[in-house]
N, C-alpha and C positions, 0 to 999 in steps of 0.2 A: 504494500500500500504506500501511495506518495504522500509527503509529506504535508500536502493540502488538504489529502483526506484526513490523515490524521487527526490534523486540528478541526479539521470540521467533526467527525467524531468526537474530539473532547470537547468541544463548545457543547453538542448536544449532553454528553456526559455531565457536564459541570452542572447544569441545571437540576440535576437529582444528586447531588453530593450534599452530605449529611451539613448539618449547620455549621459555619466556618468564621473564625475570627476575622475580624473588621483587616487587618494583615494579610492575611491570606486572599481574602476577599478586595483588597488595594492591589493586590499582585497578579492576580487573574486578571483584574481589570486592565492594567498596565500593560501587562502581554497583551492582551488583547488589543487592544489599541496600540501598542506598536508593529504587532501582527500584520495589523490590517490597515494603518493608514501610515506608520513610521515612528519619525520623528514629531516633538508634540506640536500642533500645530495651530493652539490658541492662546491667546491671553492668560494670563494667570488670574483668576478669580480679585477682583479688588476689595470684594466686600469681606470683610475681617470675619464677619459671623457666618459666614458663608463656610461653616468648615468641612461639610461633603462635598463641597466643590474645589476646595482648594485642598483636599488629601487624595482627591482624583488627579489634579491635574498633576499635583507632586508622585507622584504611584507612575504615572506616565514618565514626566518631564526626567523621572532618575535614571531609565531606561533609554537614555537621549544616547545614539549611536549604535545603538543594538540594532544589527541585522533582523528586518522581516522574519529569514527562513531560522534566525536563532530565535528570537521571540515565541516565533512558534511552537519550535521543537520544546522549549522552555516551559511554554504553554501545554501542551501538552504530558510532558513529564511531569508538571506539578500537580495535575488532573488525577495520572494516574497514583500519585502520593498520597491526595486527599483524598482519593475514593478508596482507599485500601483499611 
Protein backbone atom coordinates (compact mmCIF):
# COMPACT_ATOMS: atom_id res chain seq x y z
CA UNK A 1 0.00 0.00 0.00
CA UNK A 2 1.40 3.60 -1.00
CA UNK A 3 1.81 5.92 1.35
CA UNK A 4 -1.36 8.15 0.50
CA UNK A 5 -3.33 5.31 1.23
CA UNK A 6 -1.84 4.88 4.30
CA UNK A 7 -2.61 8.11 5.64
CA UNK A 8 -5.88 8.02 4.21
CA UNK A 9 -6.58 4.88 6.22
CA UNK A 10 -5.26 6.45 9.58
CA UNK A 11 -7.24 9.62 9.02
CA UNK A 12 -10.26 7.38 8.96
CA UNK A 13 -8.61 5.35 11.86
CA UNK A 14 -8.16 8.21 14.01
CA UNK A 15 -11.67 9.20 14.27
CA UNK A 16 -12.40 5.93 16.51
CA UNK A 17 -9.27 6.16 18.66
CA UNK A 18 -10.04 5.89 22.36
CA UNK A 19 -10.01 9.49 24.14
CA UNK A 20 -6.72 11.32 23.73
CA UNK A 21 -4.82 14.13 25.46
CA UNK A 22 -5.21 17.73 24.28
CA UNK A 23 -1.09 16.78 23.13
CA UNK A 24 -1.80 14.12 21.37
CA UNK A 25 -4.79 15.59 19.89
CA UNK A 26 -2.39 19.04 18.95
CA UNK A 27 -0.09 16.55 17.08
CA UNK A 28 -2.48 14.77 14.96
CA UNK A 29 -3.64 17.81 14.12
CA UNK A 30 -0.20 19.31 13.00
CA UNK A 31 0.49 16.36 10.80
CA UNK A 32 -2.26 16.73 9.51
CA UNK A 33 -2.11 19.92 8.34
CA UNK A 34 1.33 19.69 7.39
CA UNK A 35 0.35 16.54 5.40
CA UNK A 36 -1.90 18.16 3.41
CA UNK A 37 -1.26 21.69 2.95
CA UNK A 38 2.79 22.20 4.38
CA UNK A 39 4.06 24.65 5.78
CA UNK A 40 1.70 26.87 8.08
CA UNK A 41 0.14 29.07 6.20
CA UNK A 42 -1.94 31.70 8.33
CA UNK A 43 -1.78 34.21 10.68
CA UNK A 44 -1.14 33.42 14.04
CA UNK A 45 -4.28 33.87 16.13
CA UNK A 46 -4.17 37.74 17.77
CA UNK A 47 -6.72 37.32 20.13
CA UNK A 48 -4.92 36.30 23.43
CA UNK A 49 -8.08 34.26 24.79
CA UNK A 50 -8.32 32.75 21.68
CA UNK A 51 -6.35 29.63 23.05
CA UNK A 52 -7.74 26.68 20.71
CA UNK A 53 -6.68 28.72 18.19
CA UNK A 54 -3.49 29.70 18.88
CA UNK A 55 -2.33 25.90 20.34
CA UNK A 56 -3.50 24.92 16.60
CA UNK A 57 -1.68 27.08 14.98
CA UNK A 58 1.42 26.40 17.21
CA UNK A 59 0.85 22.33 16.99
CA UNK A 60 1.35 23.38 13.16
CA UNK A 61 3.65 26.30 12.80
CA UNK A 62 6.46 23.79 15.02
CA UNK A 63 6.40 21.33 12.34
CA UNK A 64 7.54 24.29 9.85
CA UNK A 65 9.88 22.33 7.28
CA UNK A 66 8.78 18.88 7.74
CA UNK A 67 8.26 17.17 4.50
CA UNK A 68 4.53 16.31 3.37
CA UNK A 69 5.52 12.44 2.78
CA UNK A 70 7.30 12.67 6.60
CA UNK A 71 4.21 14.30 8.06
CA UNK A 72 2.49 11.71 6.82
CA UNK A 73 4.24 8.79 7.56
CA UNK A 74 4.43 10.45 11.06
CA UNK A 75 0.88 10.69 10.95
CA UNK A 76 0.39 7.60 10.42
CA UNK A 77 2.70 5.95 12.81
CA UNK A 78 1.31 7.84 15.73
CA UNK A 79 -2.25 6.52 14.73
CA UNK A 80 -1.19 3.24 14.81
CA UNK A 81 0.47 4.01 18.65
CA UNK A 82 -2.65 5.60 19.99
CA UNK A 83 -5.00 2.85 18.79
CA UNK A 84 -2.94 0.09 20.30
Amino acid sequence: MDLKSLFDTALNQSKSLPNQSNENLLLLYGLFKQASEGDVSIEKPTNMFDFKGIAKYNAWAELKGLRKEEAMQKYVDLVETLGK
